[in-house]
Backbone as JSON Lines, residues from 0, in Angstrom:
{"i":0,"aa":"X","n":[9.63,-0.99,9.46],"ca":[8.87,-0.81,10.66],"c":[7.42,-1.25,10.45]}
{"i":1,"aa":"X","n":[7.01,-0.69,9.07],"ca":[5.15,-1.26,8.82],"c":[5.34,-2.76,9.0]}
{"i":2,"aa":"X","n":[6.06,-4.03,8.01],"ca":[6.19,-5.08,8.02],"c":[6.23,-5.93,9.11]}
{"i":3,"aa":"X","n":[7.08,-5.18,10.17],"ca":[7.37,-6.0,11.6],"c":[5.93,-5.85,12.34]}
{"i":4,"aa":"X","n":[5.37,-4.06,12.73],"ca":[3.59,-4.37,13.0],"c":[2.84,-5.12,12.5]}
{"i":5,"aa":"X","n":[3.22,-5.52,11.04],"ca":[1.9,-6.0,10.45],"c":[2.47,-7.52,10.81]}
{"i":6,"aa":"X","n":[3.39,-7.81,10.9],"ca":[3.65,-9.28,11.68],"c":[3.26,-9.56,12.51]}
{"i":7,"aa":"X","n":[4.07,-8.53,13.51],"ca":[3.84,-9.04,15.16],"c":[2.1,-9.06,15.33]}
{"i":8,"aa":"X","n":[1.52,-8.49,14.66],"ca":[-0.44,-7.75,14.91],"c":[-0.86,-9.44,14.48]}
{"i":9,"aa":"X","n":[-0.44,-9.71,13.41],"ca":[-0.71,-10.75,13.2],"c":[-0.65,-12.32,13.23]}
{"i":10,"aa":"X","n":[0.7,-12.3,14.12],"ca":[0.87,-13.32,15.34],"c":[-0.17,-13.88,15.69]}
{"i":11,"aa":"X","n":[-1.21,-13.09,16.49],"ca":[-2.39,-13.37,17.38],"c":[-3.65,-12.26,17.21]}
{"i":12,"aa":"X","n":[-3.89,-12.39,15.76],"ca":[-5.09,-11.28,15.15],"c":[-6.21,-11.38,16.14]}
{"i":13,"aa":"X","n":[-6.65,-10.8,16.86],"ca":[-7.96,-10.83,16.75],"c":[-9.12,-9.99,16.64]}
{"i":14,"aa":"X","n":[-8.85,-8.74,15.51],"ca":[-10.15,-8.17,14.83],"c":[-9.67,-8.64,13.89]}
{"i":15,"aa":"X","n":[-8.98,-9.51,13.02],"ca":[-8.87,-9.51,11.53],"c":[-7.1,-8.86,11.28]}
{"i":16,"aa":"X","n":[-7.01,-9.6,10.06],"ca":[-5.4,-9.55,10.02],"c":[-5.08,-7.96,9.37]}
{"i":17,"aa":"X","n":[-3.79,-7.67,10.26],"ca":[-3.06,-6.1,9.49],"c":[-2.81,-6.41,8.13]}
{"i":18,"aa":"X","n":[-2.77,-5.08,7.68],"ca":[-1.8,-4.85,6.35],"c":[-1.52,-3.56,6.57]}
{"i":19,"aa":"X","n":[-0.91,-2.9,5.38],"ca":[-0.51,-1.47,5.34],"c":[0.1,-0.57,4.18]}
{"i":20,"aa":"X","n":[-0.01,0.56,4.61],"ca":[1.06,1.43,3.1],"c":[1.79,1.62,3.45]}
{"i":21,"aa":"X","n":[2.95,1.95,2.84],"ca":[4.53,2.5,3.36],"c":[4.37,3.95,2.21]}
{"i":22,"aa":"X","n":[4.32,4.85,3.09],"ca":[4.8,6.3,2.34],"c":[6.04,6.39,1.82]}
{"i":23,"aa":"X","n":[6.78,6.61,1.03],"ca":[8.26,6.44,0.63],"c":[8.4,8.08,1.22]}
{"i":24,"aa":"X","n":[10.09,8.18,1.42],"ca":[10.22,9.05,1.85],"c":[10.27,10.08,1.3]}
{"i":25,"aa":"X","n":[10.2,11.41,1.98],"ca":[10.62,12.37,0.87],"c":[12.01,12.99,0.12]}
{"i":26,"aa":"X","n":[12.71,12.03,0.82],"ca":[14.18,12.21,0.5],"c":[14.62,12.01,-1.27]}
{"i":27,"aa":"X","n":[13.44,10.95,-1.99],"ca":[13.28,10.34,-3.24],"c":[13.0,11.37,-4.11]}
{"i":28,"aa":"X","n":[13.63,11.62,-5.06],"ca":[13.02,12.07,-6.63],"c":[11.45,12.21,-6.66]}
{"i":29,"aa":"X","n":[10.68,13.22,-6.7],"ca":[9.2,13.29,-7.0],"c":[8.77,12.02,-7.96]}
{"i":30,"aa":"X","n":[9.88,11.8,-9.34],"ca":[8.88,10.44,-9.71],"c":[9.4,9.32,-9.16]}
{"i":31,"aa":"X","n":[10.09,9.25,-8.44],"ca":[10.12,7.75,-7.14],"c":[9.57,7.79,-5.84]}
{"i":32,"aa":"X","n":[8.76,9.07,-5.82],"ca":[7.77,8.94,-4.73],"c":[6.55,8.22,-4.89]}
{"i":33,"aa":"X","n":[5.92,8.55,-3.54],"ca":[4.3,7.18,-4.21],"c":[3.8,6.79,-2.96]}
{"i":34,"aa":"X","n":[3.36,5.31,-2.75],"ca":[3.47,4.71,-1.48],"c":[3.0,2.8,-1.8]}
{"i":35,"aa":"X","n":[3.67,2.42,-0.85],"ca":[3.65,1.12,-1.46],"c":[2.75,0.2,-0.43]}
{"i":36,"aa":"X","n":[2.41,-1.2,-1.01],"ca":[1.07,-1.78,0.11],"c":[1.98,-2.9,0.62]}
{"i":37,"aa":"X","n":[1.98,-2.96,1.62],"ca":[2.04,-4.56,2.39],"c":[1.11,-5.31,2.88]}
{"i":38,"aa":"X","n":[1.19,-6.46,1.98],"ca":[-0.02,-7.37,2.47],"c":[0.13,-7.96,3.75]}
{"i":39,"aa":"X","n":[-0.78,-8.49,4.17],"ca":[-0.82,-9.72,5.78],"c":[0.47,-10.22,5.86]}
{"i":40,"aa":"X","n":[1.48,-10.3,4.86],"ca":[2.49,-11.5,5.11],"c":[3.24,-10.49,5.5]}
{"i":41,"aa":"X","n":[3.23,-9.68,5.64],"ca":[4.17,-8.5,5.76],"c":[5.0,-7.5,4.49]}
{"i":42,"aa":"X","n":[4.63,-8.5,3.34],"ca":[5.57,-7.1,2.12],"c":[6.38,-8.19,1.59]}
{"i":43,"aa":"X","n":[6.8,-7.37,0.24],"ca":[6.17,-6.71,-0.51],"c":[4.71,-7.41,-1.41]}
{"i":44,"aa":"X","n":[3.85,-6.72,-2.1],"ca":[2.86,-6.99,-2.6],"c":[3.51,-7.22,-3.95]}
{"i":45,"aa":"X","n":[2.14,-8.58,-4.51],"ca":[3.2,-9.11,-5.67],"c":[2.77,-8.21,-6.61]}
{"i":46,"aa":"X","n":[3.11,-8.24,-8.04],"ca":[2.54,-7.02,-9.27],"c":[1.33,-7.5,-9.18]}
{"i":47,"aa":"X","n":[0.32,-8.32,-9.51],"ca":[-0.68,-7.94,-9.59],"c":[-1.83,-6.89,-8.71]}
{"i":48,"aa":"X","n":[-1.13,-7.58,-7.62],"ca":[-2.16,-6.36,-6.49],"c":[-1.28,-5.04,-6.38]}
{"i":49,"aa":"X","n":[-0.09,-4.76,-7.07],"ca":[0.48,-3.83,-6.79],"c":[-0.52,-3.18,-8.27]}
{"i":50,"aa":"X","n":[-0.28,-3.67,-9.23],"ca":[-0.86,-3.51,-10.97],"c":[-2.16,-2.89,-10.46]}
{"i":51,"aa":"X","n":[-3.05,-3.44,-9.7],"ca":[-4.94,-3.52,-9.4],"c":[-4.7,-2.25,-8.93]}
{"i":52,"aa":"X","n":[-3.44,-1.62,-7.47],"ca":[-4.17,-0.7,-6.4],"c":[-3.52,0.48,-7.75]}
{"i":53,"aa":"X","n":[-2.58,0.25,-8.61],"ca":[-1.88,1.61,-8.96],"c":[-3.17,1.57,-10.03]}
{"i":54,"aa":"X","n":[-3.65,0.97,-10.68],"ca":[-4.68,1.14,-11.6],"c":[-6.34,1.91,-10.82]}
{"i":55,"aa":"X","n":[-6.42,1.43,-9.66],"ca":[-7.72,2.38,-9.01],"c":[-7.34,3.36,-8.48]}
{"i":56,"aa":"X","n":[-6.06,3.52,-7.83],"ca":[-5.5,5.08,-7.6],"c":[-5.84,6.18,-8.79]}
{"i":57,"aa":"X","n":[-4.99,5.27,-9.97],"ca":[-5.24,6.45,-10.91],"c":[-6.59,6.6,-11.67]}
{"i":58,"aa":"X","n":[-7.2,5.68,-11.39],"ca":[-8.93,6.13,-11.82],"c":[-9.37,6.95,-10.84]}
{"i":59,"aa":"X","n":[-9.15,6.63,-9.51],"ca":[-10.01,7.51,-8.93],"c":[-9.17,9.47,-9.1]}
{"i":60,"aa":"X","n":[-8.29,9.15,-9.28],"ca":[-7.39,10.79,-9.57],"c":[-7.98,11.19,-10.86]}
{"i":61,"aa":"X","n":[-8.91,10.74,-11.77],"ca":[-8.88,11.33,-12.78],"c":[-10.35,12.31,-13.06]}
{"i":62,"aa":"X","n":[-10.49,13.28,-13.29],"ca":[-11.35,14.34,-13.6],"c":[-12.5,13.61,-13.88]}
{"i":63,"aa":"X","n":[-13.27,13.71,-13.53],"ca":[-14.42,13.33,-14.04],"c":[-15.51,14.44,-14.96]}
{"i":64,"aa":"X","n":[-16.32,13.76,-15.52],"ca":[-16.74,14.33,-16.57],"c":[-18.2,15.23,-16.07]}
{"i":65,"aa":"X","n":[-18.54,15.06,-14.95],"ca":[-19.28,16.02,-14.68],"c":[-19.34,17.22,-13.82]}
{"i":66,"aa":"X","n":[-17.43,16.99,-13.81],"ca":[-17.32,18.42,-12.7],"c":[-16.23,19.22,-12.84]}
């Protein structure tokens, strides 16, 4: 359903092209939950930008040292 919006939106963009996350459902195993990105083309995102967003997710989740 995200893929087909982020198509059809982008047919005839005009603020700038969609993308999106897909929440996985909760029907999945806690460690096959998550959420995944679809780029402008509609999905899936290749590993590297999948590699980049799971790598700043988990920086930004991590404790920081002054609090």
């Amino acid at each position: 359903m995200i893929s087909h919006a982020i198509l059809r939106h982008n047919r005839r963009p005009q603020n700038g092209l969609a993308d999106g996350i897909v929440i996985t459902p909760s029907h999945n195993p806690p460690h096959d939950g998550g959420f995944k990105y679809n780029p402008p083309n509609g999905g899936p995102a290749d590993n590297a930008v999948t590699d980049w967003i799971e790598a700043k997710a988990n920086a930004l989740l991590e404790p920081t040292s002054n609090g």
